[in-house]
DRENTORKOL-3810 file (N, C-alpha, C; in nm, 4 decimals):
REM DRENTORKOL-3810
@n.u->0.0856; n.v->-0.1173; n.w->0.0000; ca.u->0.0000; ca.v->0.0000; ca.w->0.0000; c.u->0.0900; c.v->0.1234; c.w->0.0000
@n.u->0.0654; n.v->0.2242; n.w->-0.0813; ca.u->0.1735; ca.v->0.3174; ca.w->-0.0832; c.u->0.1193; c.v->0.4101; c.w->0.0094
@n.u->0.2046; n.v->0.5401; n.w->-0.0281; ca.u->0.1792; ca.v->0.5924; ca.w->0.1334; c.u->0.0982; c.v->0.6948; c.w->0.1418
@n.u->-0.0158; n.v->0.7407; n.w->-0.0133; ca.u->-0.1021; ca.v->0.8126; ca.w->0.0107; c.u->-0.2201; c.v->0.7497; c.w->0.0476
@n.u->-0.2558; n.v->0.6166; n.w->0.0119; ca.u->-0.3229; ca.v->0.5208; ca.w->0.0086; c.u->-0.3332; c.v->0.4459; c.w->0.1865
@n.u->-0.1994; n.v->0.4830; n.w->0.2379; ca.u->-0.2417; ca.v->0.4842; ca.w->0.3536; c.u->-0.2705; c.v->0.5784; c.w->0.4659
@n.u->-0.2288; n.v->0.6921; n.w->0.4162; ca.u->-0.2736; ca.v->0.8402; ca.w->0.5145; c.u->-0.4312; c.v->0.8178; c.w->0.4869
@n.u->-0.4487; n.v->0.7974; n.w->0.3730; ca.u->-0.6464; ca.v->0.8096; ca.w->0.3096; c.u->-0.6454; c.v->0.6770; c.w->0.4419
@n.u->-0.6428; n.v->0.5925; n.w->0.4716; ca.u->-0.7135; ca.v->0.4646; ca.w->0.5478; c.u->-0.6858; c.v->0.4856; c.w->0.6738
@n.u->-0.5797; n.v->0.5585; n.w->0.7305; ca.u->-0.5369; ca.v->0.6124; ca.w->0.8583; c.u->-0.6504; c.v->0.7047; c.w->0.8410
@n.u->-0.7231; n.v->0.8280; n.w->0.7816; ca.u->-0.7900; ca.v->0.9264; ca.w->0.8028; c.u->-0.9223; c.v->0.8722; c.w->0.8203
@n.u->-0.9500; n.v->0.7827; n.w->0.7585; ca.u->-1.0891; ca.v->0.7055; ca.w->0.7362; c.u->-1.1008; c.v->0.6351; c.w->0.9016
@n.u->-1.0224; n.v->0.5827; n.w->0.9350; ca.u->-1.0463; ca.v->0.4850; ca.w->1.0072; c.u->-1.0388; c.v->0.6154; c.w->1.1292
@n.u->-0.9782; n.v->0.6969; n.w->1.1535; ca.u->-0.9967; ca.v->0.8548; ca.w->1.2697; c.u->-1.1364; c.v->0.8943; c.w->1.2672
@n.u->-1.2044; n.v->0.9386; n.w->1.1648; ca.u->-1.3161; ca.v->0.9255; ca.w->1.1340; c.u->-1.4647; c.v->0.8057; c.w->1.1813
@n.u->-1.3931; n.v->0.6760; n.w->1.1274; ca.u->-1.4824; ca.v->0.5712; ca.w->1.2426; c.u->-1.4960; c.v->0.5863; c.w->1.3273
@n.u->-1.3419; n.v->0.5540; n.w->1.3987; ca.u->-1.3314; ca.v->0.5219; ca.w->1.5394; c.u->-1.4315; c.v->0.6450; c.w->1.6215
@n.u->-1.3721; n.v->0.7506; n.w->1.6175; ca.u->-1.4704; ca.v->0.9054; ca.w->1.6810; c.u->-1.6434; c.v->0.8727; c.w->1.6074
@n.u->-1.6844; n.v->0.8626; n.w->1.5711; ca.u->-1.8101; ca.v->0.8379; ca.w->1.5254; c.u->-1.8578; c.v->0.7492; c.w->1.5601
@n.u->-1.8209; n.v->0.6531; n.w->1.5740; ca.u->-1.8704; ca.v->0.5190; ca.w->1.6871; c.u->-1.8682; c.v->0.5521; c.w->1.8309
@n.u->-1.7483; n.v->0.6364; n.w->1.8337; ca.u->-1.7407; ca.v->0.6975; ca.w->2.0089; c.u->-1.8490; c.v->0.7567; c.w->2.0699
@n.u->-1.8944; n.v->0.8465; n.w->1.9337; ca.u->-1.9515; ca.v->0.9469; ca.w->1.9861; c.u->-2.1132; c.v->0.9365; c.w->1.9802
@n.u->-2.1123; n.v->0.8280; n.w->1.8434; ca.u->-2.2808; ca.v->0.7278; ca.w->1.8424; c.u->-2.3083; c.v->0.6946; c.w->1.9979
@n.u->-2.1930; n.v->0.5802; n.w->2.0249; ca.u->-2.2004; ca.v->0.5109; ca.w->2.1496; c.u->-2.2290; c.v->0.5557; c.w->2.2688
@n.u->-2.1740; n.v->0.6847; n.w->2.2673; ca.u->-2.2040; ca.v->0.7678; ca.w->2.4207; c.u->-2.3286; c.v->0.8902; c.w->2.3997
@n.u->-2.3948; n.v->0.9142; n.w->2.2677; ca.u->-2.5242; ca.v->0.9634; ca.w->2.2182; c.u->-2.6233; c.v->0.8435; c.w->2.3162
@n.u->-2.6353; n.v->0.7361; n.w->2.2481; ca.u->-2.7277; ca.v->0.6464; ca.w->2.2573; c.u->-2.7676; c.v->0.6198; c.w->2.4572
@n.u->-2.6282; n.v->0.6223; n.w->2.4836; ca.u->-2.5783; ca.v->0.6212; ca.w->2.6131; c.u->-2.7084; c.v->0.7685; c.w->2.6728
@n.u->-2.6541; n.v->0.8576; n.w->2.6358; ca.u->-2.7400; ca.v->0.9975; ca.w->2.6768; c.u->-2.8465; c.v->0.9933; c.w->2.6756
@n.u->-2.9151; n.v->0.9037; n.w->2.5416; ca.u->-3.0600; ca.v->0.8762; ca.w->2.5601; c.u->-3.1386; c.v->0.8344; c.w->2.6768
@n.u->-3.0713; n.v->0.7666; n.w->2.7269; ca.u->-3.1474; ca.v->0.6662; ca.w->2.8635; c.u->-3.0851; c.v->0.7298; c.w->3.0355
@n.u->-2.9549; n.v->0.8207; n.w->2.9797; ca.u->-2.8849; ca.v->0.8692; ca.w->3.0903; c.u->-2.8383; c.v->1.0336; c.w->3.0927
@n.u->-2.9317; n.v->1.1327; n.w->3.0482; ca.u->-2.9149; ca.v->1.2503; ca.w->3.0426; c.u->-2.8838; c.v->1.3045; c.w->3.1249
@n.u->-2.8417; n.v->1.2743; n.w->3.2690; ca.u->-2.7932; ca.v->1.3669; ca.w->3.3413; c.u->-2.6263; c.v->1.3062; c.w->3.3907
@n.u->-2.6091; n.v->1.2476; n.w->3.3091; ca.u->-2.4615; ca.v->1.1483; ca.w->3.3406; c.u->-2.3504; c.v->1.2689; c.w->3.2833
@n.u->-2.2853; n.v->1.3547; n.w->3.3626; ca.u->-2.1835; ca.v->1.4465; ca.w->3.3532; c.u->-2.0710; c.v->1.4157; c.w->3.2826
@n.u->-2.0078; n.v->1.3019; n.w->3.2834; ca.u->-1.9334; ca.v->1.2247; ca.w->3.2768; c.u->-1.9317; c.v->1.1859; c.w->3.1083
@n.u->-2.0487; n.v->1.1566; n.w->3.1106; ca.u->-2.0924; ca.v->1.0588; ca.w->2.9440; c.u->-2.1293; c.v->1.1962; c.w->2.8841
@n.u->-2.1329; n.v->1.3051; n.w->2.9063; ca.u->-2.1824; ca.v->1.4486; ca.w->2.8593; c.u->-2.0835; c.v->1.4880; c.w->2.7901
@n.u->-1.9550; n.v->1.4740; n.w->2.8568; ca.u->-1.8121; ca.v->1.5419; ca.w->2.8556; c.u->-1.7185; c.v->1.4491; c.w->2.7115
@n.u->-1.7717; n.v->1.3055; n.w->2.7871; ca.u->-1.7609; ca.v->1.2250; ca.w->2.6586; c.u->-1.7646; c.v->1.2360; c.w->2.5084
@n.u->-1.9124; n.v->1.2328; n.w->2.5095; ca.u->-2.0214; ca.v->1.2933; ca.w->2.4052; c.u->-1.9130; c.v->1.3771; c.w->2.3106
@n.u->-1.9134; n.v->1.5267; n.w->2.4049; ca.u->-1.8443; ca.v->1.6148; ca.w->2.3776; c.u->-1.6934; c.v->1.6001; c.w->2.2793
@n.u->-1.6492; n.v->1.5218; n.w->2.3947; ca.u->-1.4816; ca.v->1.5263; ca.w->2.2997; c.u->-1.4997; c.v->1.4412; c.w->2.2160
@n.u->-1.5642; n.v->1.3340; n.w->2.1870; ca.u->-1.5745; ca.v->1.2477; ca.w->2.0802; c.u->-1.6859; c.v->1.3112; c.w->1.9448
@n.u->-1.7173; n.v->1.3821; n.w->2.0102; ca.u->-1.7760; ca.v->1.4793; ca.w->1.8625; c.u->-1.6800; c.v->1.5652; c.w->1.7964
@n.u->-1.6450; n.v->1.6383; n.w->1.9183; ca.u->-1.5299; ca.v->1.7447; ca.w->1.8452; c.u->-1.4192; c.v->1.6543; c.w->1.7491
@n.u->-1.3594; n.v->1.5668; n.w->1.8120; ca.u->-1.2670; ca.v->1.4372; ca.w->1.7313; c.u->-1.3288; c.v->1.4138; c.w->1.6253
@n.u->-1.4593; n.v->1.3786; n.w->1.6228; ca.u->-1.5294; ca.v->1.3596; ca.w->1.4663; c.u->-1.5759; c.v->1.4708; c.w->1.3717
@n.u->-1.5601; n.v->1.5666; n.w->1.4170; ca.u->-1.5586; ca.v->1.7062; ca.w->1.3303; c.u->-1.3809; c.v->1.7250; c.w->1.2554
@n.u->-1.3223; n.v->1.7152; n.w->1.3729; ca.u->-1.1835; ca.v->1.7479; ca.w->1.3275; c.u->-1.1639; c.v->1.6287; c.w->1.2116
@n.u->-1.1948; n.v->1.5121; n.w->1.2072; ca.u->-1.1181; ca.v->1.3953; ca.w->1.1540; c.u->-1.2061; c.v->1.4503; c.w->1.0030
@n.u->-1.3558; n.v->1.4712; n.w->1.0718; ca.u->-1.4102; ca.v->1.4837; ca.w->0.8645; c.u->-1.3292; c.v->1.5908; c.w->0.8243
@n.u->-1.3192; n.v->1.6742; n.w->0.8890; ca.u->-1.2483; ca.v->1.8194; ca.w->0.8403; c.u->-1.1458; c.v->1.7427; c.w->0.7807
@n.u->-1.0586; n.v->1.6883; n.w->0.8483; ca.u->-0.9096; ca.v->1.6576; ca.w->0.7962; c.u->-0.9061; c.v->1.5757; c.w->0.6770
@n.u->-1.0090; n.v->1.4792; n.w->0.6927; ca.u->-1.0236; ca.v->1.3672; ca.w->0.5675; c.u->-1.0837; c.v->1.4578; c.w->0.4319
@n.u->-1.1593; n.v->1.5708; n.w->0.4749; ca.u->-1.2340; ca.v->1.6078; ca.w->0.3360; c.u->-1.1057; c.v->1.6990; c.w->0.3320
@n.u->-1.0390; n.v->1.7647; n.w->0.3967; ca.u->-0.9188; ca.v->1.8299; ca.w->0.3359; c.u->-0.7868; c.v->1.7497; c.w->0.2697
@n.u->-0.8054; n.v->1.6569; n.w->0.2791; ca.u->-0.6880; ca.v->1.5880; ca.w->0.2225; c.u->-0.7277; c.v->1.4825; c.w->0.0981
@n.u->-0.8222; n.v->1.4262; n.w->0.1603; ca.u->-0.8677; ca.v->1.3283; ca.w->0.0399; c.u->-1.0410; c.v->1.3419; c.w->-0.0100
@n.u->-1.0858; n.v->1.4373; n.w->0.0055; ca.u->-1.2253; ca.v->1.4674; ca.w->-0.0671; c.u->-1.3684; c.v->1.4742; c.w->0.0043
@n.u->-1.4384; n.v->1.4940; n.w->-0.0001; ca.u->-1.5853; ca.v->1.4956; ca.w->0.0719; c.u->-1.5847; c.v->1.3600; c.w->0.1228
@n.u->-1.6799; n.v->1.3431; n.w->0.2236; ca.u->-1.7569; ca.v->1.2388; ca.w->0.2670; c.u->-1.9105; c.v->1.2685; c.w->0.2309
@n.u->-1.9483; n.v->1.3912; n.w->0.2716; ca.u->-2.0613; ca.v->1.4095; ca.w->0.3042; c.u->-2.1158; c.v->1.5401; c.w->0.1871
@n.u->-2.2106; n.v->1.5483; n.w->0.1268; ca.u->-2.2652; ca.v->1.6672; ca.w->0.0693; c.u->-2.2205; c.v->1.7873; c.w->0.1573
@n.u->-2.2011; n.v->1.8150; n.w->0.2391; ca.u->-2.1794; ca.v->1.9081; ca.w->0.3373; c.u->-2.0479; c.v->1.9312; c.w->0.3026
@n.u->-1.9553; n.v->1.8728; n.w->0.2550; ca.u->-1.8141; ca.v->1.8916; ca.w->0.2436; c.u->-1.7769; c.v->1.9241; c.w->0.1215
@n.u->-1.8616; n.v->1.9431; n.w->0.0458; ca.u->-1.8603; ca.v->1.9630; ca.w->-0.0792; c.u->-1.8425; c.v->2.1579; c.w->-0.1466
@n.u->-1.7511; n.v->2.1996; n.w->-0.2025; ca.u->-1.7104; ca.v->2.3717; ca.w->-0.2150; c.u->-1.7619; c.v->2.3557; c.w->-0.3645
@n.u->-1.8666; n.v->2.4909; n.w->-0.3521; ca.u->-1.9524; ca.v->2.4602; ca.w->-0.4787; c.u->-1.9349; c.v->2.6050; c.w->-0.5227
@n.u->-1.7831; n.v->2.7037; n.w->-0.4829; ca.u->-1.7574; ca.v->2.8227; ca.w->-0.5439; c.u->-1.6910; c.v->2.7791; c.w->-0.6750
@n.u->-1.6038; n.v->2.6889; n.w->-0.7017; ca.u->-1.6271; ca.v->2.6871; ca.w->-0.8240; c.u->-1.6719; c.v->2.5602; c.w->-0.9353
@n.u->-1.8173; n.v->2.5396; n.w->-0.8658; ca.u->-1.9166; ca.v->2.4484; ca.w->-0.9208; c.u->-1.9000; c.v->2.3309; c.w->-0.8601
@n.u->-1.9628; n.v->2.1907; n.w->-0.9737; ca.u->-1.9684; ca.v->2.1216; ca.w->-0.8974; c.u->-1.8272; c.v->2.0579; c.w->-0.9445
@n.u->-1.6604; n.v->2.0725; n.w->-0.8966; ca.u->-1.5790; ca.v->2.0327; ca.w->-0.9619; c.u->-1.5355; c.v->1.8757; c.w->-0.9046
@n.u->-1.5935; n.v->1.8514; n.w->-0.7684; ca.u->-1.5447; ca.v->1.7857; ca.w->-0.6764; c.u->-1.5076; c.v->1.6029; c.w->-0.7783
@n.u->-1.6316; n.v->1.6501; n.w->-0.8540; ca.u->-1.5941; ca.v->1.5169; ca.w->-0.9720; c.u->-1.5391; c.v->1.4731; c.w->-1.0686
@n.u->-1.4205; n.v->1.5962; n.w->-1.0908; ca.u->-1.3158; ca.v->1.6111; ca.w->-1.1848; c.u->-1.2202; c.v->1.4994; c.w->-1.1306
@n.u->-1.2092; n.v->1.4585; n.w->-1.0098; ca.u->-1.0901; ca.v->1.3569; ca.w->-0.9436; c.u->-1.1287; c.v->1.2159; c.w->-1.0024
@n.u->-1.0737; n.v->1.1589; n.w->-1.0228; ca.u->-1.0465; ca.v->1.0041; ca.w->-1.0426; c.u->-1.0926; c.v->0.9438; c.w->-0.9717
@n.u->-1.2131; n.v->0.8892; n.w->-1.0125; ca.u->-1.2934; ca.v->0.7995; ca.w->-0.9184; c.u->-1.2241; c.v->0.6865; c.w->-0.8423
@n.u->-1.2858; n.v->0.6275; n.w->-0.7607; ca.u->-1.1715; ca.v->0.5049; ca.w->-0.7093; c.u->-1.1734; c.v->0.3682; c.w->-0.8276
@n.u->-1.2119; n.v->0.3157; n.w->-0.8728; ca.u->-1.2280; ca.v->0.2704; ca.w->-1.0100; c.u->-1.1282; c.v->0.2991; c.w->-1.1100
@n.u->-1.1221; n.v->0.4413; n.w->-1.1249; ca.u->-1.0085; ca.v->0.4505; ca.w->-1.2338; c.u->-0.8976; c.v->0.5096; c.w->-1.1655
@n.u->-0.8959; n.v->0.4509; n.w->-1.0308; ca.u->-0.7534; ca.v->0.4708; ca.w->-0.9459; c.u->-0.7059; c.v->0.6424; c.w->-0.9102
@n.u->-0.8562; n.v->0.6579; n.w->-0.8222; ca.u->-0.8454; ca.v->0.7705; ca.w->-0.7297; c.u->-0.8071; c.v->0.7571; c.w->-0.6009
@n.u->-0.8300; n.v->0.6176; n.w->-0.5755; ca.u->-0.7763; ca.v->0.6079; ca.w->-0.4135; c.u->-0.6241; c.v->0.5562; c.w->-0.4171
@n.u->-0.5344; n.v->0.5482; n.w->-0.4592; ca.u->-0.4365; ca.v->0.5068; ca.w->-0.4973; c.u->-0.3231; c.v->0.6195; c.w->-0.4127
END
């Protein structure tokens, strides 16, 4: 695996991990809203999953419609799909 190919799977997987964290201790809040503790949680494992999309859509492309810069159109699909060896 070369080594852009693995910063992209290192960024992806920063991205999981915080998003599962932060699912996990959501779901948690549901049944336990006054848990200070699991609040604070919540918290840093969101911020971690903001930073990681930030970092992943800055380096290797959108995830989300939301990540998408539409000042100059829709270019985001000029890149090389993974198919014709965009993730590479």
């Amino acid at each position: 695996m070369n080594q852009n190919r693995h910063s992209k799977h290192q960024k992806m997987t920063a991205v999981r991990e915080a998003g599962f964290c932060m699912i996990d201790a959501g779901m948690y809040l549901d049944t336990h809203p006054c848990d200070g503790k699991a609040m604070d949680y919540f918290n840093r494992y969101q911020q971690m999953y903001k930073e990681a999309v930030c970092d992943y859509e800055k380096h290797c492309g959108p995830l989300f419609l939301t990540g998408i810069d539409t000042n100059d159109g829709w270019t985001w699909t000029d890149e090389p799909w993974p198919w014709e060896g965009g993730c590479s």
